[in-house]
LUMLO-839326 format. One record per residue (C-alpha): x, z, y; residue number from 1. Coordinates in nm, 2 decimals, always signed. Each point is the difference from the previous one (the first is absolute). Layout:
N
{node {X; Z; Y}; NUM}
...
END
This chain:
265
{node {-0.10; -4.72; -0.80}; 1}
{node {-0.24; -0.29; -0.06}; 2}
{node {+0.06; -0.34; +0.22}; 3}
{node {-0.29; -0.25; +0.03}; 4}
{node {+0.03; -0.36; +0.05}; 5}
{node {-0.14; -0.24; +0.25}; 6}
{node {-0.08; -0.35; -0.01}; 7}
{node {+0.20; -0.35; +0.01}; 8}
{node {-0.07; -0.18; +0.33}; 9}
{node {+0.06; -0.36; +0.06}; 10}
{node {+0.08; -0.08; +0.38}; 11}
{node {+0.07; -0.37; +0.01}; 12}
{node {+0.25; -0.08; -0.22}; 13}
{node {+0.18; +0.34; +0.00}; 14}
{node {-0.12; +0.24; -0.32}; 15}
{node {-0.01; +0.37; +0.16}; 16}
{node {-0.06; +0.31; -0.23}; 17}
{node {-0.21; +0.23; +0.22}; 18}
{node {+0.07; +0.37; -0.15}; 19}
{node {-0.20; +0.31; +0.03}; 20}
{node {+0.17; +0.34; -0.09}; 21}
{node {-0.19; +0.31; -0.11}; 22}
{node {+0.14; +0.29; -0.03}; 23}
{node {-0.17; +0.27; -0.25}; 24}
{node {+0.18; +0.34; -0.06}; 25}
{node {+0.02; +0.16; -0.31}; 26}
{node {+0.01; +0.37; +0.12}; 27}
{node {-0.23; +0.24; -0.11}; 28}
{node {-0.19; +0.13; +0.32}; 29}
{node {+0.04; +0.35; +0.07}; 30}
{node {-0.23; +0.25; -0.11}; 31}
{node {-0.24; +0.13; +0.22}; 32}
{node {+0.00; +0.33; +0.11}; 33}
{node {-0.26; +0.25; -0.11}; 34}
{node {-0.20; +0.21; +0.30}; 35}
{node {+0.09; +0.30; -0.15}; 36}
{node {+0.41; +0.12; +0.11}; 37}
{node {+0.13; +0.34; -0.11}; 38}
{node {+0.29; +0.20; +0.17}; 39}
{node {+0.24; +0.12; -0.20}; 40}
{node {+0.01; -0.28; -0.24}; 41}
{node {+0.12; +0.22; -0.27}; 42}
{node {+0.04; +0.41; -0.08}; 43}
{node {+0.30; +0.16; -0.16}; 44}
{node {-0.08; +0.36; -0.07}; 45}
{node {+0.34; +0.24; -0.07}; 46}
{node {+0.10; +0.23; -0.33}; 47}
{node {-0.34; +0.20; -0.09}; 48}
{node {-0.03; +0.27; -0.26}; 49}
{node {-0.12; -0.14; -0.31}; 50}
{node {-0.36; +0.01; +0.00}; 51}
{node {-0.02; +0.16; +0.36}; 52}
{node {-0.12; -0.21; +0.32}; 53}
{node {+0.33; -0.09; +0.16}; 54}
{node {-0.05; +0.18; +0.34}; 55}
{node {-0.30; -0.18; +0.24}; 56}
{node {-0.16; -0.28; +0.01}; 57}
{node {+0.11; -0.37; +0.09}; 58}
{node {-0.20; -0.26; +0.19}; 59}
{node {-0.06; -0.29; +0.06}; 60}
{node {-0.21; -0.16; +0.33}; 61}
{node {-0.18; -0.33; -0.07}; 62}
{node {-0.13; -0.20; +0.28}; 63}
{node {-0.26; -0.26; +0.07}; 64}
{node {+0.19; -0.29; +0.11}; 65}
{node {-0.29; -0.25; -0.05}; 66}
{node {-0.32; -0.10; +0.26}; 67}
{node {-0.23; +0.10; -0.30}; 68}
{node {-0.10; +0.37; -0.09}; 69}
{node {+0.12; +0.12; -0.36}; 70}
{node {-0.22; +0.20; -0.25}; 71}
{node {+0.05; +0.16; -0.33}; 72}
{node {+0.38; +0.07; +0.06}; 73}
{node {+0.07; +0.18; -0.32}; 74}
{node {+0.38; +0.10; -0.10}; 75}
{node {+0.15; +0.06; -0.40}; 76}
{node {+0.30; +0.04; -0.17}; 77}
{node {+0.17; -0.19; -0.21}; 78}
{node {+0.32; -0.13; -0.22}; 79}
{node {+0.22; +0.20; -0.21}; 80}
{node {+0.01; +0.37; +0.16}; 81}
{node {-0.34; -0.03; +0.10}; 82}
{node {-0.10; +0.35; -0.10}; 83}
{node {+0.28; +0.12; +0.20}; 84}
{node {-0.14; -0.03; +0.34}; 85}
{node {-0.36; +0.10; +0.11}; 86}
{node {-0.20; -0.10; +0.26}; 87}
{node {-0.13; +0.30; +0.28}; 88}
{node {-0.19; +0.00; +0.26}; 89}
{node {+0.17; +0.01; +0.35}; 90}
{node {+0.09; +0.31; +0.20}; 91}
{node {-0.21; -0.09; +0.27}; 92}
{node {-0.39; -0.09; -0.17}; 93}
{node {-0.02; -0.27; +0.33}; 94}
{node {+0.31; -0.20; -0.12}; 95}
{node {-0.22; -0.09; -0.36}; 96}
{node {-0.06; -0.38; -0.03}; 97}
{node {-0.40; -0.07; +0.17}; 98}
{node {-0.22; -0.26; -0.13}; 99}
{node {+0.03; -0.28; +0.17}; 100}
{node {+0.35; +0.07; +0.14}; 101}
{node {-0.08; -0.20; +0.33}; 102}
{node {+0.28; -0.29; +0.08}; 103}
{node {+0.32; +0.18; +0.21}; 104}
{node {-0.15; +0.34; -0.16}; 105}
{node {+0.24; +0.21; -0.21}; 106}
{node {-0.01; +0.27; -0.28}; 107}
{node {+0.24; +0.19; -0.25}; 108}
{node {+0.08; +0.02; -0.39}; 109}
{node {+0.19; +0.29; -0.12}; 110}
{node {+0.13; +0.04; -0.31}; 111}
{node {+0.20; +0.28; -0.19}; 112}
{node {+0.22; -0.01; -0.30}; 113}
{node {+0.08; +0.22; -0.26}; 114}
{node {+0.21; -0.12; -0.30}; 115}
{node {-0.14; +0.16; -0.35}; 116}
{node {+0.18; +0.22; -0.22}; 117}
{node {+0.08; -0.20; -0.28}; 118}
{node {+0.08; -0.35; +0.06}; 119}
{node {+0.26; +0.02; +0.34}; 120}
{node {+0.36; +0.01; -0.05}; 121}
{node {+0.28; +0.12; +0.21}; 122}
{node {+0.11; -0.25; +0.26}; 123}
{node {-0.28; -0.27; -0.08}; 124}
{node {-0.24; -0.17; +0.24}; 125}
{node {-0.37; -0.03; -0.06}; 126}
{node {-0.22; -0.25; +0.16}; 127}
{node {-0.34; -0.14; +0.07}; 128}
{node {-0.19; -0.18; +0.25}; 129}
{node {-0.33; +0.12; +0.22}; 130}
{node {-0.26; -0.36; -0.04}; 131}
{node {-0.20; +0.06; +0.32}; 132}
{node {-0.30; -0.27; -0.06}; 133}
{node {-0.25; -0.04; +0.30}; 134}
{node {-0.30; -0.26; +0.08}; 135}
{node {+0.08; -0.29; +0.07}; 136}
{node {+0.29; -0.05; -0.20}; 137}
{node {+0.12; -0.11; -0.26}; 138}
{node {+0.33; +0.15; -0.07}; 139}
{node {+0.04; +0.35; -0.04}; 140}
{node {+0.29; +0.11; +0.30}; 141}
{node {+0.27; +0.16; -0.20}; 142}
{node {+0.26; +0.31; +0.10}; 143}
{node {+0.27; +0.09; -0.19}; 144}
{node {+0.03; +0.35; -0.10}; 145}
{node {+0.34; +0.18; -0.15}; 146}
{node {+0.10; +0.33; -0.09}; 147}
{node {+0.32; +0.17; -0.08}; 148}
{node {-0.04; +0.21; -0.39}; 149}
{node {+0.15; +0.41; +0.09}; 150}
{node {+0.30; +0.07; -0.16}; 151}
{node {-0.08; +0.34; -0.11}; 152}
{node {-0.12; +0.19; -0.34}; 153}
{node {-0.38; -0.01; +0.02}; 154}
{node {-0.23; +0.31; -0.10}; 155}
{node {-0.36; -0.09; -0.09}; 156}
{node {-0.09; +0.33; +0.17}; 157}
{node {+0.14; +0.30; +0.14}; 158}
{node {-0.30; +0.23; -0.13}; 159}
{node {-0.14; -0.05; -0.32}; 160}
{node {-0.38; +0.18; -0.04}; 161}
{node {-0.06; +0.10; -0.40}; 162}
{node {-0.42; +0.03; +0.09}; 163}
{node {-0.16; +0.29; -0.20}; 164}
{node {+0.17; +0.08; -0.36}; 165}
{node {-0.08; +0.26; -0.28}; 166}
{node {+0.17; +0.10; -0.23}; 167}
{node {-0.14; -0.20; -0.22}; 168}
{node {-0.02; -0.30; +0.21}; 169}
{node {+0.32; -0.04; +0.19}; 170}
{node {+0.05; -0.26; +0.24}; 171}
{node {+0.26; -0.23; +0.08}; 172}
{node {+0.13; -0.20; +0.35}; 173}
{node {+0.30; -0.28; -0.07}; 174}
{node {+0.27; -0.02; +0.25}; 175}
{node {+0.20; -0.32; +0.02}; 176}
{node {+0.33; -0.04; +0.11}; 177}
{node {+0.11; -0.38; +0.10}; 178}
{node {+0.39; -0.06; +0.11}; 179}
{node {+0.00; -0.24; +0.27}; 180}
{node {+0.33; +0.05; +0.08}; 181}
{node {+0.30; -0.25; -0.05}; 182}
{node {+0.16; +0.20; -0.24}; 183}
{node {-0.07; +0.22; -0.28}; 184}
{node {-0.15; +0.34; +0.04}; 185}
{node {+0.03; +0.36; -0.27}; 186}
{node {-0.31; +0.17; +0.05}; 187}
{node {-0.11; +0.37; -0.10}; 188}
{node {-0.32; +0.19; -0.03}; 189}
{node {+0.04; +0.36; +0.05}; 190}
{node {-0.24; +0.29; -0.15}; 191}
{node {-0.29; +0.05; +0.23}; 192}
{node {+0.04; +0.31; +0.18}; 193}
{node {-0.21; +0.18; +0.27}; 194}
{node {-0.36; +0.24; -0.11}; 195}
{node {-0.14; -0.14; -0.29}; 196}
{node {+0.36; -0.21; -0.10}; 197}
{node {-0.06; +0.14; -0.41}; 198}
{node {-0.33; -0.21; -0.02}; 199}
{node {+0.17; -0.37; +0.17}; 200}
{node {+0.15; -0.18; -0.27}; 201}
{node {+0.19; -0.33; +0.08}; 202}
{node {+0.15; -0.09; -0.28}; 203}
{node {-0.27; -0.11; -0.28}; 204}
{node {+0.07; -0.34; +0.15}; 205}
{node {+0.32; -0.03; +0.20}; 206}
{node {+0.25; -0.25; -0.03}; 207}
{node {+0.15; +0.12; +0.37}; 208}
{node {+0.26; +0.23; -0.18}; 209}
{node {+0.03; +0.35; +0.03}; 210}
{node {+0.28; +0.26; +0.15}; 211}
{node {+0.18; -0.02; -0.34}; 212}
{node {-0.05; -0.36; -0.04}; 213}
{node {-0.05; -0.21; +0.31}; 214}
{node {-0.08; -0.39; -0.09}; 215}
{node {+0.09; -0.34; +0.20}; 216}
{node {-0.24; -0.16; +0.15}; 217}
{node {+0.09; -0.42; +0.07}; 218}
{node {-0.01; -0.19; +0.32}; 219}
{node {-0.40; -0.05; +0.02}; 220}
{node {-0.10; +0.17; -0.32}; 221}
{node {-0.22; +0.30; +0.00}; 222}
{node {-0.04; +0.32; -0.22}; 223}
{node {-0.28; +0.25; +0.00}; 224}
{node {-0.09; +0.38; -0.05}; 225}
{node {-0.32; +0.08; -0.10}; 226}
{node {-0.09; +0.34; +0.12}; 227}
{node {-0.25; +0.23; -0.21}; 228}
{node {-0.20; +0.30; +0.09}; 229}
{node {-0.12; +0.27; -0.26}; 230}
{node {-0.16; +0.30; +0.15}; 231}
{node {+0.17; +0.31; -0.13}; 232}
{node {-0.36; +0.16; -0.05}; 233}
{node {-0.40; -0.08; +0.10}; 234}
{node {-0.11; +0.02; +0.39}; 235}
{node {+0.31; -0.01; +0.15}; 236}
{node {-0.05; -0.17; +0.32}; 237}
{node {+0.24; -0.20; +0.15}; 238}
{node {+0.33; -0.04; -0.11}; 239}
{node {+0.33; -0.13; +0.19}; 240}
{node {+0.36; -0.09; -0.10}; 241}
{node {+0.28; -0.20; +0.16}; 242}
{node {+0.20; -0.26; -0.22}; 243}
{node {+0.38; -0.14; +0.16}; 244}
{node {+0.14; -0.34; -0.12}; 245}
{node {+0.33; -0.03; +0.10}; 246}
{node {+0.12; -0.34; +0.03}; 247}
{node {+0.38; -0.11; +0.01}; 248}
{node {+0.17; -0.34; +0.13}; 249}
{node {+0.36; -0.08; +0.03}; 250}
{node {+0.03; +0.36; -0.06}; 251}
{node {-0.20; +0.16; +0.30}; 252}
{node {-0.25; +0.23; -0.13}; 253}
{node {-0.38; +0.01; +0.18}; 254}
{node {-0.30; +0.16; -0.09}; 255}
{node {-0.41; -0.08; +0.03}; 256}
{node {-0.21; +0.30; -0.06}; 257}
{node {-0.34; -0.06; -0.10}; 258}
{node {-0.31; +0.22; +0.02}; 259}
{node {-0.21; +0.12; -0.30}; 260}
{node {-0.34; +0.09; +0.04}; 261}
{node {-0.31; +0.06; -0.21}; 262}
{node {-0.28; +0.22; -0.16}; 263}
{node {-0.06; +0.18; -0.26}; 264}
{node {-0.30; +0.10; -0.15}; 265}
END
């Protein structure tokens, strides 16, 4: 508070102090409100498997709440997770944001998310905020966005395709096996079985285990198989197999089959 003084007065022979008071506050004023106002104010997206689009899209409806038209309105993603969620276009093409977006008008921002495969661990949260900049403004309107990590054991795929191999040119596919559960997990790769099993081989690189020696697998740690085809003989066409990884946690066996497939020329 700041006080200001007056003056000293004489009024016959009495001395009288005349005094002004100012009062000045200190406060900060509050900030002023961009035009631009978004419903919900943040997104929280559920579990998702690792690397898959958890489920459909979120949104989020911005509206005009200024007297002046707004151009250029142009969402990103950003902070930590930012690779986890992705910007798509709405479900209905007459909810996308126009150019301007007259005052009182309204439009929608979806987003997806998809945790990747090898940084998410069980029971963590990732998040990331959607900047939606417009003209004129100078401050980007921000959404939170959060998503739940899956607590599951993640596959990199569930069908592996070899491409064309000769005998003298095998190929190879790697399959990678990431434990995002919240304990450990013993892991086996089974012989490939099915038509052409005798030319699959998954253990010139696999540190998955086998039937006779399944390995461990740590909370968030990964191992992989890498799978090899050698055709048995020239122009064989294409070749199929089926490979099983069985899986066990706190004793409760489960299997993933996964799909072979490739030529041979």
């Amino acid at each position: 508070m700041k006080l200001a003084l007056g003056s000293v007065v004489i009024v016959g022979d009495q001395i009288q102090y005349l005094q002004r008071v100012q009062i000045q506050s200190s406060a900060t004023p509050p900030a002023a409100t961009g035009p631009l106002g978004a419903k919900p104010s943040s997104l929280s997206f559920t579990s998702a498997t690792n690397g898959v689009t958890s489920g459909d899209a979120q949104s989020i409806t911005l509206t005009n709440n200024g007297t002046t038209p707004l151009t250029a309105i142009t969402p990103q993603i950003a902070g930590t997770n930012k690779d986890d969620f992705k910007l798509v276009q709405p479900v209905n093409a007459a909810d996308a944001c126009p150019s301007p977006l007259a005052p009182s008008g309204t439009c929608k921002i979806s987003v997806t998310y998809g945790p990747p495969s090898t940084t998410v661990g069980a029971g963590s949260t990732r998040t990331a905020d959607l900047q939606i900049s417009y003209d004129p403004g100078s401050t980007p309107l921000a959404v939170a966005l959060s998503g739940a990590a899956s607590d599951t054991v993640y596959f990199s795929a569930t069908a592996l395709s070899l491409g064309t191999a000769t005998t003298a040119k095998p190929s190879t596919e790697t399959l990678t096996i990431t434990n995002f559960k919240d304990t450990a997990v013993t892991l086996s790769v089974a012989n490939p079985t099915g038509t052409n099993a005798a030319e699959f081989t998954p253990y010139s690189n696999n540190n998955c285990g086998t039937a006779a020696a399944p390995v461990p697998v740590a909370i968030n740690q990964s191992c992989s198989v890498k799978v090899t085809l050698t055709p048995a003989a020239a122009g064989e066409g294409a070749r199929s197999a089926t490979m099983t990884v069985t899986y066990t946690i706190s004793g409760a066996a489960q299997t993933q089959t996964v799909s072979l497939t490739g030529t041979g020329q």
